[in-house]
Every structure is written in structure tokens, then in C-alpha cells.
KEBATI-291907 format. One record per residue (C-alpha): residue in one letter; x, y, z. Coordinates in pm, whole numbers, m for minus. Each point is the difference from the previous one (the first is absolute). Layout:
N
rodren=A&X=X&Y=Y&Z=Z;
...
! end
This chain:
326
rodren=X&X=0&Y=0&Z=0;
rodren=X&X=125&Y=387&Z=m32;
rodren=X&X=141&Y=210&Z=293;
rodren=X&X=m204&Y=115&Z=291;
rodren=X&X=m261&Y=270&Z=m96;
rodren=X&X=51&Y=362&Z=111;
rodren=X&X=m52&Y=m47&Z=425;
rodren=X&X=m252&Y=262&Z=164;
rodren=X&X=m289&Y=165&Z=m76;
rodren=X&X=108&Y=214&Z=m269;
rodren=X&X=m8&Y=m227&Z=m323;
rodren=X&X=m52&Y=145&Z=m320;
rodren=X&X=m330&Y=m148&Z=m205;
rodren=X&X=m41&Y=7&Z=m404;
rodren=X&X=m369&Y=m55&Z=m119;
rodren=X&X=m2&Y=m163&Z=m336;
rodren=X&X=m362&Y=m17&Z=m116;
rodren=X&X=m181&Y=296&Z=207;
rodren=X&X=m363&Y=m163&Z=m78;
rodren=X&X=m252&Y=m126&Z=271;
rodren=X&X=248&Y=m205&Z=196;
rodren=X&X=325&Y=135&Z=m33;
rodren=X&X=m123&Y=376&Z=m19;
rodren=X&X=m227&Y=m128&Z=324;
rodren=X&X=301&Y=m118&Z=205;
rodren=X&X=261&Y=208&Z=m115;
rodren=X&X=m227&Y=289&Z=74;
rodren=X&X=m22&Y=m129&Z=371;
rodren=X&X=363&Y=m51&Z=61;
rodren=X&X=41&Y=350&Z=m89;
rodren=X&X=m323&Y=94&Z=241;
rodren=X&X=233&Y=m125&Z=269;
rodren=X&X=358&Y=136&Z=m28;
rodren=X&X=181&Y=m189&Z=m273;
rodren=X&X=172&Y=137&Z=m295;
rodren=X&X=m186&Y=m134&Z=m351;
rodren=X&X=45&Y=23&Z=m311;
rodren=X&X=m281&Y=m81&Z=m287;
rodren=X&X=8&Y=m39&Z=m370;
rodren=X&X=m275&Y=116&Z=m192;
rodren=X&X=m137&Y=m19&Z=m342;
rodren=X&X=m357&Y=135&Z=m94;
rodren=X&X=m35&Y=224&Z=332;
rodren=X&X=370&Y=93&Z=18;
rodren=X&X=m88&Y=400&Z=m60;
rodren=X&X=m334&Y=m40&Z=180;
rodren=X&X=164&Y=m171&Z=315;
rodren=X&X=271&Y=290&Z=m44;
rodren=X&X=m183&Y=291&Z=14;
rodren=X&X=m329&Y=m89&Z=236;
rodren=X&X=128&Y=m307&Z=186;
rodren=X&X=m141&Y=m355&Z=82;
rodren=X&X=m305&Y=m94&Z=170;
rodren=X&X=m109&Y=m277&Z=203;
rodren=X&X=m355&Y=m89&Z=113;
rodren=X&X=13&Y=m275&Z=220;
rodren=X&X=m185&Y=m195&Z=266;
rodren=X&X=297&Y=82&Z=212;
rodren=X&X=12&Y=375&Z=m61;
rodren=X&X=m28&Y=262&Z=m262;
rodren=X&X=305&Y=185&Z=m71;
rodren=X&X=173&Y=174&Z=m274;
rodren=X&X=385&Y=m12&Z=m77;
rodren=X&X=58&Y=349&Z=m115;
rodren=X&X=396&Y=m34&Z=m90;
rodren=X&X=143&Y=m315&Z=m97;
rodren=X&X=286&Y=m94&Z=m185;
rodren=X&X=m113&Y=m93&Z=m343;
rodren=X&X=181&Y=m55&Z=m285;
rodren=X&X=m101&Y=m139&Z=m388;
rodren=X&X=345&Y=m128&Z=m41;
rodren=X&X=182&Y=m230&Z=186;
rodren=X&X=320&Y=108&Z=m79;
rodren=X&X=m127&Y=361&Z=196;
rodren=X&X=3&Y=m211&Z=319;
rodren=X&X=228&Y=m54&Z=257;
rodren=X&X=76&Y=m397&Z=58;
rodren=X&X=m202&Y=m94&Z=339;
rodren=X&X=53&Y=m265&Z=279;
rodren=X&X=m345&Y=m181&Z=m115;
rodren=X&X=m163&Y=m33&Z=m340;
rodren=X&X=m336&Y=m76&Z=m4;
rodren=X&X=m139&Y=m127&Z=m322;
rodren=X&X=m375&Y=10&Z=m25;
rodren=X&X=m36&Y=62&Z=m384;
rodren=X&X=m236&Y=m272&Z=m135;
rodren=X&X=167&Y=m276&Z=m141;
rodren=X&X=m59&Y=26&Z=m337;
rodren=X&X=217&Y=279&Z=m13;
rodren=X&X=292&Y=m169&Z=164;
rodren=X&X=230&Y=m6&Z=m290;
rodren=X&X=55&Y=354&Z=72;
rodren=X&X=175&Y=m92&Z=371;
rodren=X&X=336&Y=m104&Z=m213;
rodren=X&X=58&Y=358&Z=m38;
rodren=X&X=m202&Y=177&Z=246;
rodren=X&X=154&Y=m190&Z=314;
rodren=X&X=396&Y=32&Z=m18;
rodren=X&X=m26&Y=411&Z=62;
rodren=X&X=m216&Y=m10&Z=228;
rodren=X&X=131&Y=m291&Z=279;
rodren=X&X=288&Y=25&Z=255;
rodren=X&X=277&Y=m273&Z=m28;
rodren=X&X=m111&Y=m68&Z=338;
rodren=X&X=m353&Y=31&Z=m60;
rodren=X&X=m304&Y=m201&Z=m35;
rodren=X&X=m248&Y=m28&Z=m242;
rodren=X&X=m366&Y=m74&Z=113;
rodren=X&X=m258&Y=m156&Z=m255;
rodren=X&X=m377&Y=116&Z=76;
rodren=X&X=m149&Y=m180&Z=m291;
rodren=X&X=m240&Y=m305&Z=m53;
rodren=X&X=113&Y=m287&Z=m102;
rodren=X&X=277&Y=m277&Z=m32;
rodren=X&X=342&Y=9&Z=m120;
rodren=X&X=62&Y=372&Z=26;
rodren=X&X=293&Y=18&Z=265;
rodren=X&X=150&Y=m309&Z=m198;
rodren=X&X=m18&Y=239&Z=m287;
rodren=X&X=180&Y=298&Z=131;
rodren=X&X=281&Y=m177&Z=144;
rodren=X&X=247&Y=37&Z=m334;
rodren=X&X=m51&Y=366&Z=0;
rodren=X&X=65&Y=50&Z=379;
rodren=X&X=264&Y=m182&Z=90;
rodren=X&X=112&Y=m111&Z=357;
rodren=X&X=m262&Y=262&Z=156;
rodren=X&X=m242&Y=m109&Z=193;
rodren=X&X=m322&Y=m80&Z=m158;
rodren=X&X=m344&Y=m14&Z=206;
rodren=X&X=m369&Y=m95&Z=m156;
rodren=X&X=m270&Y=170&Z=135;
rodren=X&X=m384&Y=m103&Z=2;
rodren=X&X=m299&Y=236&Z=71;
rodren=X&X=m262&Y=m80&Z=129;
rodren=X&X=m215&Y=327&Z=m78;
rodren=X&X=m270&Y=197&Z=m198;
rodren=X&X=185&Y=299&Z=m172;
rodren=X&X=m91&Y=162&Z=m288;
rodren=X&X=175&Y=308&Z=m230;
rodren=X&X=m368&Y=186&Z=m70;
rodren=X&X=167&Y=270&Z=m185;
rodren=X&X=354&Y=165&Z=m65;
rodren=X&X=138&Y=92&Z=344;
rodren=X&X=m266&Y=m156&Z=177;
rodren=X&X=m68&Y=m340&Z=168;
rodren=X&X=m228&Y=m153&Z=236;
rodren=X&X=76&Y=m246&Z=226;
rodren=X&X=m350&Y=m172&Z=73;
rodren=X&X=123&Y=m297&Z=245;
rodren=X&X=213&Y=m209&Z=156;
rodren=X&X=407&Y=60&Z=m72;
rodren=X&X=212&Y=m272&Z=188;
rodren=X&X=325&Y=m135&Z=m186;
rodren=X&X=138&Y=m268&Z=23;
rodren=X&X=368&Y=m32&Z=m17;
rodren=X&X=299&Y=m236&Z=m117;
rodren=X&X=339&Y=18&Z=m101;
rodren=X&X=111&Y=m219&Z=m333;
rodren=X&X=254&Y=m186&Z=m22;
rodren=X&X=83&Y=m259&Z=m318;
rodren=X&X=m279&Y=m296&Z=m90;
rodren=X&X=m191&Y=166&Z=293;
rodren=X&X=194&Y=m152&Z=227;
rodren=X&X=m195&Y=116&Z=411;
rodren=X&X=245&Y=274&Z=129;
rodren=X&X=m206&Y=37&Z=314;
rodren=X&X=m8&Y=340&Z=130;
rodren=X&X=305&Y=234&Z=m60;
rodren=X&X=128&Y=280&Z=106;
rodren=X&X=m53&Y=169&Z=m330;
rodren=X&X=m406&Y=m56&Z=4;
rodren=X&X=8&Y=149&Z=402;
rodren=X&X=142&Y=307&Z=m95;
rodren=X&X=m222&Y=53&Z=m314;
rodren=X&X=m308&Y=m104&Z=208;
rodren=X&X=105&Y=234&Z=279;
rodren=X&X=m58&Y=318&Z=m235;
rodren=X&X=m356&Y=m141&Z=m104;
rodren=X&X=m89&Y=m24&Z=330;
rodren=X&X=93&Y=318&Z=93;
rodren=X&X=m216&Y=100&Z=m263;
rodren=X&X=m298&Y=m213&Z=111;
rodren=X&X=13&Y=m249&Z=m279;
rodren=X&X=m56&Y=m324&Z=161;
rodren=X&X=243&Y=m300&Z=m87;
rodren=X&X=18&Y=m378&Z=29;
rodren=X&X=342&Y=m206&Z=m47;
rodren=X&X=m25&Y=m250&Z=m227;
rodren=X&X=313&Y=m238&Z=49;
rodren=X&X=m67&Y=m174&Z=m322;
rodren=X&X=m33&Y=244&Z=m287;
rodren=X&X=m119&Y=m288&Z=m222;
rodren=X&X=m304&Y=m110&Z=273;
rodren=X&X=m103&Y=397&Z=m11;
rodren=X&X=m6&Y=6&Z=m377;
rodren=X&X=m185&Y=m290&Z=m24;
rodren=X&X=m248&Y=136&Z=303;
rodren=X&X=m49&Y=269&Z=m205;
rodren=X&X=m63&Y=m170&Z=m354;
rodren=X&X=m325&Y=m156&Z=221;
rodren=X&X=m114&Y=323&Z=m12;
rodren=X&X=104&Y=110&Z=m296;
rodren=X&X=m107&Y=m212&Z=m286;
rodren=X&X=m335&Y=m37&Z=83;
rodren=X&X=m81&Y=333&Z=55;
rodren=X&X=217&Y=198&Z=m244;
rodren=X&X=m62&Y=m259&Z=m251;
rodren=X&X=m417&Y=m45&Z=m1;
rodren=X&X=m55&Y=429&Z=47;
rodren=X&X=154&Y=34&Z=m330;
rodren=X&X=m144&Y=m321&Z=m180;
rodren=X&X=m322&Y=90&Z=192;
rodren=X&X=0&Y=353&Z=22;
rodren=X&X=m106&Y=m28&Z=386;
rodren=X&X=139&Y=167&Z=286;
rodren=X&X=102&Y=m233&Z=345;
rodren=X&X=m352&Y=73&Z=111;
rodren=X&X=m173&Y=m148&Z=m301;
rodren=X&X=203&Y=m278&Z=m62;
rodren=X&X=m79&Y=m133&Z=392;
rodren=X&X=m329&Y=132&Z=m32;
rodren=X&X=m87&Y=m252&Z=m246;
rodren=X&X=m24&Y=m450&Z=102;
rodren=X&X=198&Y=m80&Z=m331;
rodren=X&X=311&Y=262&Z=m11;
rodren=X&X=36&Y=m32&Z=380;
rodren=X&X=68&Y=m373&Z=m76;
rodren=X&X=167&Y=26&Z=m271;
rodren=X&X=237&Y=245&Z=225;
rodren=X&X=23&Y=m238&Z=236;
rodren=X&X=112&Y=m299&Z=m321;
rodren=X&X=264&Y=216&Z=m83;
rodren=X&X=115&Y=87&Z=374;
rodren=X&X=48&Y=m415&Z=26;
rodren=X&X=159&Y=m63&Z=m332;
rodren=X&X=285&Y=320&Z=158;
rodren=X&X=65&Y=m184&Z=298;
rodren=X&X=86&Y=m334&Z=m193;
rodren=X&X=222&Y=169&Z=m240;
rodren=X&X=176&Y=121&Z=333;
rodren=X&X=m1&Y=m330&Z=150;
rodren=X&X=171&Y=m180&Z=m317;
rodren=X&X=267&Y=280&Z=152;
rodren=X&X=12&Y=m103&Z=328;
rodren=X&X=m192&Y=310&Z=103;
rodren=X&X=m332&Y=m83&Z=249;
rodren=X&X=m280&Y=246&Z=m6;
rodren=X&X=m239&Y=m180&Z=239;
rodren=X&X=m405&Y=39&Z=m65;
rodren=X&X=m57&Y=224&Z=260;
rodren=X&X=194&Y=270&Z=m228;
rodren=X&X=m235&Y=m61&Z=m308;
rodren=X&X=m332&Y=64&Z=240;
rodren=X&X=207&Y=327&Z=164;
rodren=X&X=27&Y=144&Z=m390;
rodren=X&X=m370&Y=m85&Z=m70;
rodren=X&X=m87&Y=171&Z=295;
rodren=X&X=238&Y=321&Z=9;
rodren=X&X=m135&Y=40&Z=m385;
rodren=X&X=m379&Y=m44&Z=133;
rodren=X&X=36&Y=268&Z=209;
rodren=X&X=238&Y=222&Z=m131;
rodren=X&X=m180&Y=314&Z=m141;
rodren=X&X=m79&Y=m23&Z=m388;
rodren=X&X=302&Y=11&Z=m174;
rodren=X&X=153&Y=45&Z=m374;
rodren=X&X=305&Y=m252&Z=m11;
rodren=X&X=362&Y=185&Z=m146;
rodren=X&X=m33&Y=m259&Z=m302;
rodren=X&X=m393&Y=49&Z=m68;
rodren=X&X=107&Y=434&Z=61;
rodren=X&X=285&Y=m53&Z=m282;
rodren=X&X=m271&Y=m182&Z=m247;
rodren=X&X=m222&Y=286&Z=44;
rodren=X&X=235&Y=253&Z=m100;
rodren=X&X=108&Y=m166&Z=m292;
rodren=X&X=317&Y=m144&Z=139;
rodren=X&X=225&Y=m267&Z=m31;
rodren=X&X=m89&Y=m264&Z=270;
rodren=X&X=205&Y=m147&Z=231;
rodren=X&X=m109&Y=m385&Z=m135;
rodren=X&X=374&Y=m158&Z=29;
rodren=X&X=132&Y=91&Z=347;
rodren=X&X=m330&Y=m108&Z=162;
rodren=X&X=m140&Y=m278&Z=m200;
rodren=X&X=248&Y=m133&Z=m244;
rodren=X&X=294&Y=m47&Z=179;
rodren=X&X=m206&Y=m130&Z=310;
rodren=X&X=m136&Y=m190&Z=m332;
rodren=X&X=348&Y=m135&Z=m121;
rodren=X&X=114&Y=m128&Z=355;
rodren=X&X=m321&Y=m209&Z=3;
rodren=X&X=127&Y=m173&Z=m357;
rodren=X&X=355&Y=m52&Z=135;
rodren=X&X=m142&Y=m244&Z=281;
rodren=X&X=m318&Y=m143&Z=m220;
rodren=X&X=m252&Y=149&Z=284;
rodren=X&X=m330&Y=46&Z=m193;
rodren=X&X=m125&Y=309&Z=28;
rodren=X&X=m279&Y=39&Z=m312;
rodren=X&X=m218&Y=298&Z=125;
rodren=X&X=356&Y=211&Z=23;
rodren=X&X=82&Y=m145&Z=m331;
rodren=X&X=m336&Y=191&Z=m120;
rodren=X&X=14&Y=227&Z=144;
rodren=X&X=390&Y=98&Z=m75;
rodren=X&X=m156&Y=m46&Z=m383;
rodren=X&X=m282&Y=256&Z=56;
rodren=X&X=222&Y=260&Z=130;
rodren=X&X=231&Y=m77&Z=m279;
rodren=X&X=m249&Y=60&Z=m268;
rodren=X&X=m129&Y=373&Z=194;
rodren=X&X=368&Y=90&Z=m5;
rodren=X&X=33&Y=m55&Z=m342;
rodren=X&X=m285&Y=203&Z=m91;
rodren=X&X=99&Y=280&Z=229;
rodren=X&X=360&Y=24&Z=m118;
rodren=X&X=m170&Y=m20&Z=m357;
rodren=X&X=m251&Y=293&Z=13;
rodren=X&X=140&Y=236&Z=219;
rodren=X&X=300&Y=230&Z=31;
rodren=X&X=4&Y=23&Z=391;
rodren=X&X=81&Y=m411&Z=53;
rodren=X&X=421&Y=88&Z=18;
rodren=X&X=m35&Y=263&Z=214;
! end
């Protein structure tokens, strides 16, 4: 692993991807004393000139000076990275992450998913790389604006090769110890590859069937045959993660039904994308999860389908309209 991270409470944070999570987070590390730095794209001059603002269950506040840039080679190189741009764009992180990270540094991956810290590793080196899973109801509702509706834990690991467990390091204390002291809530997860796979229980279902069904959480639970068929594709998860010696017992699958019954409404980040005529994030969170279950022969059919419906929107998307790159 890479050297120890910058000791204290005065580590430097890079936001790359200021949308509903990393804009949400980044925005409260800043709330609470730390220096942070964003990247921008569509808002940069907005975000500039009037600020950003947060409505949240925890708070309403507005940011009115931030450091923002548009270019990454503008900002200084920080003591964590956090990379919450949606993973279809993550091609760009070859050339956006080098400026930007400390050779002593870590980089921190908020983004759905499997396979994305595995990913980064070639461009970052020996520094230390963490994954990141949130468990919350954000949304960007216009430029320089997002509302945080519910919820907001994360749930932290650090990576290390094949997934190998690292337990809990010294490197995830100190990064957790600045989210706390901003109020965000976090869980340890000694097993980066048990999290992901947590969070794919979640994920799939529900990211998946709002876009093929063009349903929110409420209406897919709300109805006898999508709630089942949530709860189908919750099981076939879990024995994809078994075949990989990772144990998700059946009390988890009955907590996610739950949580999602009684969450307030809520427009998933893939089903959001779809409606704004944007590329969706269909390999990260189904078709990797997808490939893993081919490797070990685990039959998982209704991901199958449902990995080809999302396929077939995408297509169409990336076809017909100019916004599905950016």
C-alpha cells in the first residue's frame, strides 16, 4: 500500500464529479472546516458567481465561496480524491486523476457498482485506494442546487488487489474522522468486496426495473409482481456473491425490501440519467455483477434480462440524443 496519509485534521479534499453525491458530501466537509476543492462542468460559472446550495433533511445551507475549478490542471493536488462522476464517464479518470492526488494520498470511489477501485489502480499507483457505498437519496435538481431527501450513511473500505479483506486501517479512520465531523454517518466495511456486493442487492433491482419500468422505489414495491420480482433479483445477487465466498444472509434481502418500502418516493440515479437523456450506468451495476455470475456458472436469468433490456434503452439513448456522453 502507499505511505501514511497526511495525519490531523487538516487534509486537503478534491471533488471529482460535483453532482448529487459528491457535490452533497463535498459540500458538507466544507460546512465543517475542511479545505475542498470541486471540479465543475455545466454549473462551473453558476457555482462561481452565486454559490452552491443544499436542501437537505439535515439542514438547508448555502456554500457561498468554494473552490471551483473547470480544469483540473487549475487545482492544487489534495490528500483525498473523491471520485463520484458516474461511471460511464470513467475513461476520463486516466487524465483527470494524476494532477489532482498527493503521492501520499488516497483516492476514494463514491460510485455504484463493481470493479471500479480494481479499475483505478494502474493510474494511481501505490496510493491508497478506498471504495465507498452510499446509502442515500440525493438528487442534482438543477445547476448549483441539490437536495438531499434521505438517509446518507457510507459505508467504507480500503482495496487492496483481488479484494483481498484489509480489515480496518488507519487510512479509512482518518478519512472517516473528517465525515464525522461533518455529520455524515459511516460504517466500516472490512471486506470491500462483501460491501460491493451488499450494495449490488440494492442496486440492480431497483436501478435496473425504474428505468425498464419507468417507476420510482415507491411504485415498484407498491405493486405484488415488481416487489417480487425485486426480491428474485435480490436472491440471484447474493448467489453470485456466494460462488465468491461472500455471505449475504436473508435477513439483509428483507432489511432492503423494507428500507425501500418505507423510504420516501424516490427517482433512482440510473432511472434520473434515462430521463435526461443520458448514458446509463448499465455495466458497473448489472453487467459486470452479470459477468462474475458467468465466470462461476451461477444462473442468474432475470439479471440476464434484465442486463439485455437496459442494453437495448442505452442503445437508443446514445443513438438519439446528444446529451448521452456528457
Amino acid at each position: 500500500m502507499g505511505t501514511e496519509l497526511q495525519s490531523g485534521t487538516n487534509r486537503s479534499y478534491a471533488i471529482i464529479g460535483t453532482g448529487a453525491i459528491g457535490g452533497f458530501y463535498g459540500a458538507k466537509l466544507q460546512q465543517a472546516g475542511c479545505e475542498v476543492h470541486f471540479l465543475l462542468h455545466r454549473d462551473y460559472e453558476l457555482v462561481r458567481q452565486r454559490g452552491l446550495r443544499v436542501d437537505s433533511v439535515w439542514g438547508n445551507f448555502t456554500l457561498d465561496s468554494l473552490n471551483v475549478y473547470n480544469d483540473v490542471h487549475q487545482m492544487p493536488a489534495c490528500d483525498v480524491v473523491i471520485v463520484a462522476l458516474k461511471t460511464t464517464r470513467n475513461s476520463l479518470l486516466t487524465s483527470l486523476l494524476p494532477p489532482v492526488l498527493k503521492e501520499s494520498g488516497a483516492v476514494l470511489m463514491l460510485q455504484n457498482g463493481l470493479g471500479n477501485e480494481e479499475a483505478i489502480a494502474p493510474i494511481v499507483g501505490k496510493t491508497h485506494i478506498l471504495g465507498g457505498l452510499c446509502f442515500i437519496c440525493s438528487n442534482k435538481v438543477a445547476e448549483g442546487h441539490i437536495h438531499h431527501l434521505d438517509y446518507g450513511t457510507i459505508t467504507i473500505g480500503e482495496y487492496a488487489p483481488d479484494y483481498q479483506p484489509l480489515g480496518i486501517t488507519a487510512t479509512l479512520r482518518d478519512i472517516a474522522g473528517d465525515f464525522e465531523i461533518a455529520g455524515i454517518p459511516i460504517q466500516f466495511a472490512e471486506d470491500l468486496l462483501l460491501a460491493r456486493w451488499k450494495k449490488l442487492v440494492w442496486n440492480i433491482p431497483y436501478n435496473g426495473l425504474s428505468v425498464v419500468l419507468n417507476a420510482r422505489t415507491d411504485e415498484i414495491m407498491g405493486n405484488e409482481y415488481t416487489s417480487l420480482l425485486s426480491e428474485q433479483l435480490m436472491r440471484e445477487v447474493v448467489a453470485v456473491a456466494a460462488a465468491y465466498n461472500r455471505e449475504i444472509p436473508e435477513s439483509f434481502i428483507q432489511k432492503m425490501l423494507d428500507h425501500t418500502a418505507n423510504m420516501k418516493p424516490y427517482i433512482t440515479s440510473m432511472k434520473l440519467d434515462y430521463d435526461q437523456h443520458r448514458s446509463i450506468e448499465v455495466e458497473s451495476i448489472v453487467g459486470n455483477p452479470l459477468q462474475s455470475a458467468i465466470a462461476k456458472n451461477i444462473p442468474v436469468p432475470k439479471m440476464a434480462m434484465l442486463y439485455a433490456q437496459l442494453n437495448f434503452i442505452n442503445t437508443q439513448i446514445t443513438a438519439k440524443s446528444p446529451l448521452s456522453s456528457s
